[in-house]
N, C-alpha and C positions, 0 to 999 in steps of 0.2 A: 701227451699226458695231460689229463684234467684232475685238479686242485679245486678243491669246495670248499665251501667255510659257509657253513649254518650257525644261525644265531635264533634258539627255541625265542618264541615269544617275545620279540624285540620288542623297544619302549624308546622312549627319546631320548635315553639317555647311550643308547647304542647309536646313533648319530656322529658322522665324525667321517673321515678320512680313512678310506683301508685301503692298505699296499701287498700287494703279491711280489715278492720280491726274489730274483732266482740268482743260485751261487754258486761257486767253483765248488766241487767237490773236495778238490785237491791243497785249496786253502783257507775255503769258507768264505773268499770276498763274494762283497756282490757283482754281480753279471750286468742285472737289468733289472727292472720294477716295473711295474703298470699300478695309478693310482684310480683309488675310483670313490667320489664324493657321496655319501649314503645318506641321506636325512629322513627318519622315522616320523611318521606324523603321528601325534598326537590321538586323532578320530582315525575311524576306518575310513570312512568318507574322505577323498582327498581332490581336489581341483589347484591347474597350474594354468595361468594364464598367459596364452602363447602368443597373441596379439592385439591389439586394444585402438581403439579409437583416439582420439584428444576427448579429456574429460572436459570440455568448452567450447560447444558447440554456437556460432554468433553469424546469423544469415542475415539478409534483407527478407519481407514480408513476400512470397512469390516462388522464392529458392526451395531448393531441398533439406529436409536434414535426414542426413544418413549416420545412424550410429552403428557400432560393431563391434564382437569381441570372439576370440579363436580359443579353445581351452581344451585342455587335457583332464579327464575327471576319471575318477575311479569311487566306485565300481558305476559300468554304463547304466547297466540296469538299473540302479536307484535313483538316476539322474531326474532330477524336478526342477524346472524355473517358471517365471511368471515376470512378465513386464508391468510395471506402475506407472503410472505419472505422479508429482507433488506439486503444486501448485498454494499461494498463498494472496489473498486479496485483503485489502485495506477493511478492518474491522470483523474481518472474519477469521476463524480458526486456519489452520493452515490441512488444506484438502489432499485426499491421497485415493487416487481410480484407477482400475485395473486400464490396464490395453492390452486389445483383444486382434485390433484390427491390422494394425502397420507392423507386423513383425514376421520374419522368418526362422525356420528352427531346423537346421541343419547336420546331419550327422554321413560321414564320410567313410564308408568300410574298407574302402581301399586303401583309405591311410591309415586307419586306425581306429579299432572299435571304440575308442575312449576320445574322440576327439571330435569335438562337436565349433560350428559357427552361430553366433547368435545376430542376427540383424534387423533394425528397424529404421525404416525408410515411410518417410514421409513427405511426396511431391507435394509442389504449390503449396508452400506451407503459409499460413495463417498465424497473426500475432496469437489467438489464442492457442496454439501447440507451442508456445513455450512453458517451459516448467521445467523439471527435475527430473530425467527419464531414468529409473530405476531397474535392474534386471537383479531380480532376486532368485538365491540358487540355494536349491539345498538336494545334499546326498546322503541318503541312508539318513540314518536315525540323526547323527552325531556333528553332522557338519551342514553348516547355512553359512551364507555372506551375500554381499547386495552390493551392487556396480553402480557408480554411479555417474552421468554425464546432463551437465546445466545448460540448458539451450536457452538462447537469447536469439528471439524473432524481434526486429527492426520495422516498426512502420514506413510504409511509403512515403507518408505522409503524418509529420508529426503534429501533434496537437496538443494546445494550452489553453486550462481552465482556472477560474481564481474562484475561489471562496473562502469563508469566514466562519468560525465557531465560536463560541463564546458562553460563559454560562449566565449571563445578565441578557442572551438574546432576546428581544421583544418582538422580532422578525419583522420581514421587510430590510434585510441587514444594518439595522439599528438597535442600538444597544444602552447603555447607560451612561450615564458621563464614569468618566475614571474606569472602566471595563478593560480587563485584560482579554485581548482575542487573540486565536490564531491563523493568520491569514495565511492560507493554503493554493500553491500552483499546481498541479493536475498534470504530468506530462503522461500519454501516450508512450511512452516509451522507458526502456531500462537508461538510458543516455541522457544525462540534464546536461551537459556541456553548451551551454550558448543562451542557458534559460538563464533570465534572469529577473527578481520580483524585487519592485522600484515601491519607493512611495514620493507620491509630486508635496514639494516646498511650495507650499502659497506665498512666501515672502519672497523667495529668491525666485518662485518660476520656473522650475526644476524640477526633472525627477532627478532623486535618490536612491542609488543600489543601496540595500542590504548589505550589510558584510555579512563574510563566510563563517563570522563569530557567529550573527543574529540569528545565519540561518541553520534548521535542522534539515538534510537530507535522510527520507525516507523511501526504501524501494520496496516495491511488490510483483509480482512474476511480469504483472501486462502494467502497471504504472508503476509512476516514481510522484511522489512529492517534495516541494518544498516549501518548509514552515517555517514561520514567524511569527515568534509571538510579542506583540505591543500594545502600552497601555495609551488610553486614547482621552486626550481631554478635549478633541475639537474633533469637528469634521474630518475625516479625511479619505483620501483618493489614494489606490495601491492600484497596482497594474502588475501583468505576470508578460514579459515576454520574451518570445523567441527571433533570438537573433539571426539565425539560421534560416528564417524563412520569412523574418518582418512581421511575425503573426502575432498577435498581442492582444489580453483581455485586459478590460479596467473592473472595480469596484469601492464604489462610491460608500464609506462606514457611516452612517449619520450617528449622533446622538441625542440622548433626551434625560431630562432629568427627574421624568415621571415616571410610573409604569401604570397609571390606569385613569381614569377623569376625576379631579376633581375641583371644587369649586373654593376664592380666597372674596375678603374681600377689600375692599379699597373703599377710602374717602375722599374726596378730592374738590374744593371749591362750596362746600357744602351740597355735596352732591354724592352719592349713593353707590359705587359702581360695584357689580359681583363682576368676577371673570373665570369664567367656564375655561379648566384646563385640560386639556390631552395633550398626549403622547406626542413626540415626532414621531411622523409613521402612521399615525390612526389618521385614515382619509375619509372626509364624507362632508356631512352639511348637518350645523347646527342650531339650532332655534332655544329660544326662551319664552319658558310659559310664564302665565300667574292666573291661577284662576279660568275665569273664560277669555282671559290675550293671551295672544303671539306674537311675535317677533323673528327674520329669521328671513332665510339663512344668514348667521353671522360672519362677516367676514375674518378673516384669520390675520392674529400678526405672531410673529415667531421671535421671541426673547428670552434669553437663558437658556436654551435649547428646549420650551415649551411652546405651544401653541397656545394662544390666548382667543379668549372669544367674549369682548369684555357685553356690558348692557346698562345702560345708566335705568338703576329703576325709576327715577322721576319721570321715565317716560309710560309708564303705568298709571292706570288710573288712580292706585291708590301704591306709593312707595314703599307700603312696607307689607308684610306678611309672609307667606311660602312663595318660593321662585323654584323652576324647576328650568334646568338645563337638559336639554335632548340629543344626543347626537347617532344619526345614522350614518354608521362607517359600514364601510365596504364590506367587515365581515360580521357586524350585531348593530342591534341598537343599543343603547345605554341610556342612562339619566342619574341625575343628581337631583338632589334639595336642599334649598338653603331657606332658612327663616330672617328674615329681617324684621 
């Protein structure tokens, strides 16, 4: 004998535990029960995840990644998915691209019209196939959701780079006296464990780690940074390196306390001197006119963290009038004037 129990137009809130439960006739106890677990969904669309991958996928650059996922979806027929990648690089928005290529899409009748295998396999993988591999699903009108597994490719071969940002940059990485920068190490990989970004003691002779206060770690799908930011009143030397492999970048910060040529002037002995100033960093060769003389190239001496280019004018025919300072640098020419 079969027992039914319909429920018109169930809703969730029909959800719940139902017992068939059978009895003596002769006294009304129970016999026996069978229970059976009923949960109403919500959408018509309904998906059950039957087997799953690790959502943390972490190879070496060469390895495979193989992801996967086993489901139960109703109704077959409306069944739609679509594979993504996300990926995110330093300065740039954070990117998101279909994949077309590394996947399978499997569907099983012998087991079951509703049960489908999704897989994406990708031999010889490439530090750039890490990202964010996404399997977005949707059924029928009323039901979407989105899987998701974080791959971490490993270089063979890891690599470190140093540089500097600063908003007082003058380039050539020199900067201004007193300049807050950020001195940046570059790692090839999601893994900093072993990097480490030093600045050398000119008094003691030393390099200096960073502490793990100074520094900020920042990660992006195919690099990692680490930042420091320090204000600079001298010269100084940072270096980025990896312990791991002995591999290590320097960079030298110069500073200056100009930013463009200009001319002072000096008296000294009863004597006359201009001194043509640039930049640390501005390289080239400089001369002093008057009139129809020259003089020149001046040699350079470097104090206060400028570059001086002095010229006694008594060595002109006539000491006094317009002077004009020249200098061809590497990237323009420039000049001054000064009247005596």
């Amino acid at each position: 004998m079969m027992h039914v129990l319909v429920v018109d137009e169930p809703s969730q809130d029909d959800s719940g535990v139902y017992e068939c439960v059978r009895v003596r006739r002769s006294d009304g106890m129970a016999v026996e029960g069978r229970q059976r677990n009923i949960t109403i969904s919500k959408t018509r669309g309904q998906m059950r995840v039957l087997n799953i991958s690790k959502s943390l996928v972490e190879i070496t650059e060469g390895e495979s990644i193989e992801i996967f996922v086993e489901i139960d979806i109703y109704p077959a027929s409306e069944y739609k998915h679509r594979w993504y990648k996300t990926y995110n690089m330093w300065g740039e928005s954070v990117r998101r691209e279909e994949v077309n290529e590394v996947f399978t899409s499997t569907a099983r009748r012998e087991k079951s019209d509703s049960w489908r295998s999704e897989r994406l396999h990708i031999a010889n993988a490439e530090t750039d196939d890490a990202g964010i591999y996404q399997l977005e699903v949707r059924i029928g009108e009323d039901f979407g959701t989105t899987l998701n597994w974080t791959v971490v490719v490993h270089p063979l071969k890891r690599e470190v780079d140093i540089s500097m940002v600063s908003h007082n940059n003058l380039g050539n990485d020199v900067v201004l006296v007193g300049s807050t920068v950020v001195v940046s190490c570059k790692i090839n990989d999601e893994n900093v464990e072993g990097i480490k970004l030093q600045v050398y003691n000119v008094s003691e002779k030393r390099w200096i780690d960073a502490s793990s206060a100074q520094l900020e770690i920042q990660k992006y799908t195919y690099d990692s940074f680490l930042r420091w930011n320090v204000t600079l009143l001298n010269d100084t030397t940072f270096r980025c390196i990896d312990e791991r492999n002995a591999e290590e970048q320097k960079l030298l910060i110069r500073l200056s306390a100009i930013t463009e040529m200009d001319i002072i002037r000096v008296e000294r002995d009863g004597h006359i001197f201009l001194i043509c100033r640039l930049p640390i960093g501005e390289e080239g060769e400089v001369y002093w006119f008057k009139d129809d003389e020259g003089i020149g190239p001046i040699n350079a001496t470097v104090e206060n963290f400028v570059q001086n280019f002095p010229v006694d004018t008594s060595i002109f025919s006539s000491p006094t009038g317009k002077f004009e300072c020249m200098a061809d640098t590497d990237s323009d020419r420039v000049s001054q004037f000064y009247e005596v």
